[in-house]
Each structure stands twice: as structure tokens, then as C-alpha cells.
C-alpha positions in Angstrom: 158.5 135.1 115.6 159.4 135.8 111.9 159.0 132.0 111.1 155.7 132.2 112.2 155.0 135.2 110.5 156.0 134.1 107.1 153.3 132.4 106.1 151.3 134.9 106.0 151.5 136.5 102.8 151.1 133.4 100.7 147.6 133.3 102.7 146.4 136.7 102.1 147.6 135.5 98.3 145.6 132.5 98.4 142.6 133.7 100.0 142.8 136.8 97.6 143.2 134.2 94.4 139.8 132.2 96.0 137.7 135.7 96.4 138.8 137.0 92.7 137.5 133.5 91.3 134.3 133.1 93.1 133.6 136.4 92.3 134.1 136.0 88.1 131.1 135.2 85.9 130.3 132.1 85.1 127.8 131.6 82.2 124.5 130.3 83.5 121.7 128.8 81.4 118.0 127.9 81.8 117.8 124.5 82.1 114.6 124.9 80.0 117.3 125.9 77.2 119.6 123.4 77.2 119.8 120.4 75.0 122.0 117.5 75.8 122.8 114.9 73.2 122.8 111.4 73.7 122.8 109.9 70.4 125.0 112.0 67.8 124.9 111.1 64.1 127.8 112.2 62.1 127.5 111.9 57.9 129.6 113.3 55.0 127.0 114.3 52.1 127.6 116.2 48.9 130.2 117.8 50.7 128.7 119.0 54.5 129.8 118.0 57.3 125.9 116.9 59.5 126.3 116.7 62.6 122.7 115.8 64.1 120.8 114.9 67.8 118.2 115.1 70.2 116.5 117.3 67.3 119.6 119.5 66.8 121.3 119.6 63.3 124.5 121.3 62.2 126.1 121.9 58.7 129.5 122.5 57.4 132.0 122.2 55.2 133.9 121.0 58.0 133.5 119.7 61.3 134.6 123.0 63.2 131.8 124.6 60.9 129.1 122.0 61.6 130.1 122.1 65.0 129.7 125.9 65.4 126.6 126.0 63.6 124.9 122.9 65.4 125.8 125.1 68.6 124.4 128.6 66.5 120.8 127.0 65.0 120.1 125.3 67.9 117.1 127.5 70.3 119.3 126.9 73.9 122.6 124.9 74.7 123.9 122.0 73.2 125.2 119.8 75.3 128.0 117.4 73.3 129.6 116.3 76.6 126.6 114.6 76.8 126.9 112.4 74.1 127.0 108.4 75.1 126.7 107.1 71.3 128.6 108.2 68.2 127.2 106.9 64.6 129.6 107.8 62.0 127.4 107.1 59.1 129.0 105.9 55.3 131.5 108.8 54.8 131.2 110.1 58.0 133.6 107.3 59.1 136.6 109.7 57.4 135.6 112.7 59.8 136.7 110.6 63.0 139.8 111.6 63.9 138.4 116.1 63.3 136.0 115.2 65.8 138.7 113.8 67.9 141.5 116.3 67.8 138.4 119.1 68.3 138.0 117.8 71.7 133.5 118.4 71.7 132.9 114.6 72.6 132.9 112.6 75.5 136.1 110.1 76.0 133.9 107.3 76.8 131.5 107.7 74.3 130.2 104.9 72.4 132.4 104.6 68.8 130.5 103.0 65.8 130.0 103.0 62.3 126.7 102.3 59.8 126.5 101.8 55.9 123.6 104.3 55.9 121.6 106.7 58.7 119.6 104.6 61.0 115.7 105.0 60.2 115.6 106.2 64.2 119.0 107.4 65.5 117.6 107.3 68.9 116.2 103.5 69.0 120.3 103.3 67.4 121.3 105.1 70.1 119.8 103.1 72.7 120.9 99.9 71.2 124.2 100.9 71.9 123.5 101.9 75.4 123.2 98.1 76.2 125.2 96.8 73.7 128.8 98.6 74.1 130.5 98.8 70.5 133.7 98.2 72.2 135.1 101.5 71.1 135.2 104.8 73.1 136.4 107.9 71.4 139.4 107.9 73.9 140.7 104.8 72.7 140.7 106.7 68.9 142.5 109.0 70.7 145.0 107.2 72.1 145.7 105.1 68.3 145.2 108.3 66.9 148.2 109.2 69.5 150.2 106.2 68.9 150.0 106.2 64.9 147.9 103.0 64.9 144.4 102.5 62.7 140.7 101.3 64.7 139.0 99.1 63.3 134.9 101.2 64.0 132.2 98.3 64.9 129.9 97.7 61.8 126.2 98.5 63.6 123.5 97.2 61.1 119.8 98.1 60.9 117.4 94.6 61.0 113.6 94.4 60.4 113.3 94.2 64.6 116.1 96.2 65.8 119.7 96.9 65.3 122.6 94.6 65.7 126.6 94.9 65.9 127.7 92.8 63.0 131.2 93.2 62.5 133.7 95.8 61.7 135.0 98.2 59.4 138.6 99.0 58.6 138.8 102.5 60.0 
């Protein structure tokens, strides 16, 4: 009878542990307020960090700064997770691997770089959408992890459209 009986209190534990968490707050959001990012376009200028999407823009002196104020001056939510497409735009290229190691993007986002800002980031963005740079932000990671450099996919603006023309030592 004890046998059967022991069980017990690791059940009243676990069903104790499943009431507590469905009974914490969780934040919750308007979806009229939240902004997700496809398309985000990071550059290095005059020394800030811009970090810009969707109509969102945030400024820094470093990415944890731009990040925290794209988040702050946006009206709503900003959805990063969201992000298929990165563009890391002339210097913006250095700032990589601190948007990396701060963990805001998506793993499989799209990795590429661009001399100078695209005249529309999201006809950019959804050039990449169908034509993959070849470069996720979770294989930076993983060279990041194993001490090895990337080379970033060179996307280049044409009269028509956008094309992926070659790389960039990164």
C-alpha cells in the first residue's frame, strides 16, 4: 500500500507547479500595437548604431542602445523575432557579431551585406525572401562559436531590382 501511496506527493507537487504557472502574468499586447519586422537594416554612421524596419528606427552608440531605443520610440511592440532579412549596410558589416551575441534576431534569418542603404529596404527585403543569401545569423553564430570568419553575401542595388553579386570578407 505505501508503494502505491508514494507517488503522491510528487503529484500534488506537479499539479501545484502547473496551477502557480498558469496563474502568473504574462504580458499581453494589442495586436493593433505590435510591429513585426521583416526587413531590418543595420548601418554604422558618424558614430550610431541605426537600427531600422517596418517604419521603426533606433539609435545608439551601440547596438544594446539602438536596440533599447528602437524597442522605446517605437508606438507598440517590436517584433525582432520577426525579422526574415538582415542588411548590414557599409559599416554596419562590423556590428555583426553584437547583434549575434545580443540574441534579438531570428537564427534563420537572412545574413547580407550592401555598400550603401538600399533606396527601398523593403523591395531589398523581399528580394531576399526569394533569393536566400545563403547565410543565416545561426551559421555566424556557429563560426562566431568556432573562431572561424563568414564571408556576408554582397547584395547590390540595379536600375530594375536588386541582385546578389558576390561576397564580402566578413
Amino acid at each position: 500500500m505505501k508503494k502505491r501511496l508514494a507517488f503522491l506527493p510528487a503529484l500534488a507537487a506537479a499539479a501545484a507547479a502547473i496551477a502557480l504557472l498558469s496563474l502568473l502574468p504574462f504580458p499581453r499586447h494589442d495586436v493593433a500595437d505590435l510591429r513585426p519586422i521583416e526587413t531590418l537594416t543595420v548601418s554604422y554612421e558618424k558614430g550610431l548604431v541605426r537600427l531600422s524596419g517596418s517604419d521603426c528606427l533606433g539609435l545608439g552608440n551601440t547596438v544594446a542602445e539602438a536596440l533599447e531605443d528602437l524597442k522605446r520610440s517605437t508606438d507598440g511592440h517590436v517584433f525582432l523575432s520577426t525579422a526574415t532579412q538582415v542588411i548590414l549596410v557599409g559599416l554596419g558589416q562590423e556590428l555583426l557579431p553584437l547583434l549575434v551575441k545580443a540574441e534579438a534576431l531570428r537564427p534563420a534569418a537572412s545574413v547580407a551585406a550592401m555598400a550603401r542603404a538600399p533606396s527601398d529596404p523593403a523591395a531589398a527585403g523581399r528580394y531576399l525572401s526569394t533569393h536566400r543569401s545563403g547565410l543565416t545569423v545561426q551559421q555566424v553564430a556557429a563560426a562566431m562559436a568556432q573562431g572561424t570568419a563568414v564571408a556576408l553575401p554582397l547584395l547590390t542595388e540595379t536600375e530594375g531590382g536588386y541582385r546578389l553579386a558576390g561576397y564580402v570578407p566578413g
